[in-house]
N, C-alpha and C positions, 0 to 999 in steps of 0.2 A: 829675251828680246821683247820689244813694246808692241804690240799689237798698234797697224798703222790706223786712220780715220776713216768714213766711209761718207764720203762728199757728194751730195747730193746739187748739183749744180744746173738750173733751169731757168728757163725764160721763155718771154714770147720768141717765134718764128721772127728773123733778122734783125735782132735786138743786140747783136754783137757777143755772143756765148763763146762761139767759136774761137774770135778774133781775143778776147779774153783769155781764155784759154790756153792760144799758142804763147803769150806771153809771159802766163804764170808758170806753165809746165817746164820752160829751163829754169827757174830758179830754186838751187839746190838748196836752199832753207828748209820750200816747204816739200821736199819729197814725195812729188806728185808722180803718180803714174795714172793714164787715162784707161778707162776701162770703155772694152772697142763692145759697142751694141750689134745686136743680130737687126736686121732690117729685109723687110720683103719687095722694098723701095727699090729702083736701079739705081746703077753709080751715077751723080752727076759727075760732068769733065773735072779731072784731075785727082778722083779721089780712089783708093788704094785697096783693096780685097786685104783684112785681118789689121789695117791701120787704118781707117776712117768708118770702117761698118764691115761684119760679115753680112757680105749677100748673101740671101738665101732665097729659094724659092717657099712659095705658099706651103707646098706638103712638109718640108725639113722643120717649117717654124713651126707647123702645127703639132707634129713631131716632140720638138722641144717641150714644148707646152706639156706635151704628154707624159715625157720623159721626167718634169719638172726639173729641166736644166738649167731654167730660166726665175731670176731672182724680183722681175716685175718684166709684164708687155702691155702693150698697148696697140689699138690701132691710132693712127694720125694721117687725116688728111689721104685716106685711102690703100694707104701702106700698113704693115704690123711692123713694130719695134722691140725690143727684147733686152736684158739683159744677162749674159751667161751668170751664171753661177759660179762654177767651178775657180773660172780666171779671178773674181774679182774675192774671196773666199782666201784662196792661195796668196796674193800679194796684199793683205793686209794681215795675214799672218805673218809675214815677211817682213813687218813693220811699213809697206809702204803707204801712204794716204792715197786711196780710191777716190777718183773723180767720174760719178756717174755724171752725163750729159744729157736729162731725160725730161721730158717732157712731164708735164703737170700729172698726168693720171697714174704713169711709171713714176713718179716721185711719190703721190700719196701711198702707193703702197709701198713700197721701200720704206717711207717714215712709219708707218703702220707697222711691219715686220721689226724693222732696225730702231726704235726709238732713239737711238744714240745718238745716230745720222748727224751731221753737219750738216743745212739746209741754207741752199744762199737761192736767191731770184733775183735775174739781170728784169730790170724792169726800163723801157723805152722813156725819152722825156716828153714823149706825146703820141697820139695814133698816129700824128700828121706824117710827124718823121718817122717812124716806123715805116710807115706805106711806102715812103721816099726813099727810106732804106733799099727797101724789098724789090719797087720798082730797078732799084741802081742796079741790085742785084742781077738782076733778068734771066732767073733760071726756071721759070715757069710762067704757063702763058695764064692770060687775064681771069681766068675763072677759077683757077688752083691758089692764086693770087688774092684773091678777093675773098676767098673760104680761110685760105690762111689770117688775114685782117678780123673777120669776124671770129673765128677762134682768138686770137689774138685780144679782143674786148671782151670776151667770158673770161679768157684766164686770168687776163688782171685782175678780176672780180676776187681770186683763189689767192691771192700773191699771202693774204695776210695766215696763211697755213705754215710757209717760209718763218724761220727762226732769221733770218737775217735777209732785207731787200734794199740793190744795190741799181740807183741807177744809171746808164750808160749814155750821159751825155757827153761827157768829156772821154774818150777812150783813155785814156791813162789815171785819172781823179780814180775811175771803176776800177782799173787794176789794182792800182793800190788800196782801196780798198776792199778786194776781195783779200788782198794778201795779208792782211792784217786781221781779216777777219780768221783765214786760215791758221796763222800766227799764234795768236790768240787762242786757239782749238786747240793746237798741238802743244800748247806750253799749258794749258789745263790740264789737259790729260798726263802730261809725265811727272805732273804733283804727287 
């Protein structure tokens, strides 16, 4: 059996990753399974304990860390982020292609460890809209808001680390082409 990809998938804060995401992951071409992050964040509304983030509290992730269970963390924006090990390890043994969902600093080291990595960056088609985005969003108040925006102008600074950068002006243009970029990855590798 083919050992699956390990996709390295990141952007700025409401830049449409997410929304991306939900659209690639039913299509059975690219045999995507998402790999669920440790986070010390709370849930916002509607999202799932072991299908959108393991919550954890501060001691368990610090824990992890200790344990080395964790294949890259970071903190962001006041929170720690993580990614297991074990899960993502197991289902690319499996042949499935791993989609980590990680932020700029969890990506550089994952590319550092994993040289292999598949590397995409959803990039905004300006700050303007970004902000307009985030505003629409309204899941944090003005000051978590505004630290996210400025994170949000550093990291673009980073984008050119990414082996492939996609930007999300048209939500479906981005789709497709992540998916050909994915495409592309998995029909190299079964060479």
């Amino acid at each position: 059996m083919k050992k699956g990809l390990l996709i390295v998938f990141s952007g700025v804060s409401g830049v449409g990753k997410g929304t991306i995401l939900s659209k690639l992951m039913p299509m059975k071409e690219l045999n995507l399974v998402y790999s669920v992050s440790m986070t010390t964040r709370k849930p916002r509304e509607g999202e799932i304990e072991g299908v959108n983030y393991f919550f954890v509290s501060k001691k368990r992730f610090v824990q992890a860390i200790k344990n080395d269970e964790l294949l890259e963390h970071a903190r962001f924006v006041g929170n720690d982020y993580g990614t297991p090990k074990e899960y993502v390890e197991k289902m690319i043994a499996e042949g499935k292609n791993v989609v980590l969902e990680i932020e700029i600093n969890g990506a550089k080291q994952i590319m550092e460890k994993c040289p292999d990595a598949l590397s995409i960056y959803i990039v905004p088609p300006s700050i303007e809209e970004l902000e307009r985005r985030l505003r629409e969003r309204s899941s944090e108040d003005e000051q978590t808001l505004m630290k996210r925006i400025a994170k949000a102008k550093k990291e673009l600074e980073d984008m050119d680390f990414y082996e492939h950068v996609v930007c999300n002006d048209d939500l479906d243009v981005a789709v497709e082409d992540v998916r050909k970029i994915i495409l592309k990855e998995i029909k190299k590798k079964s060479r």
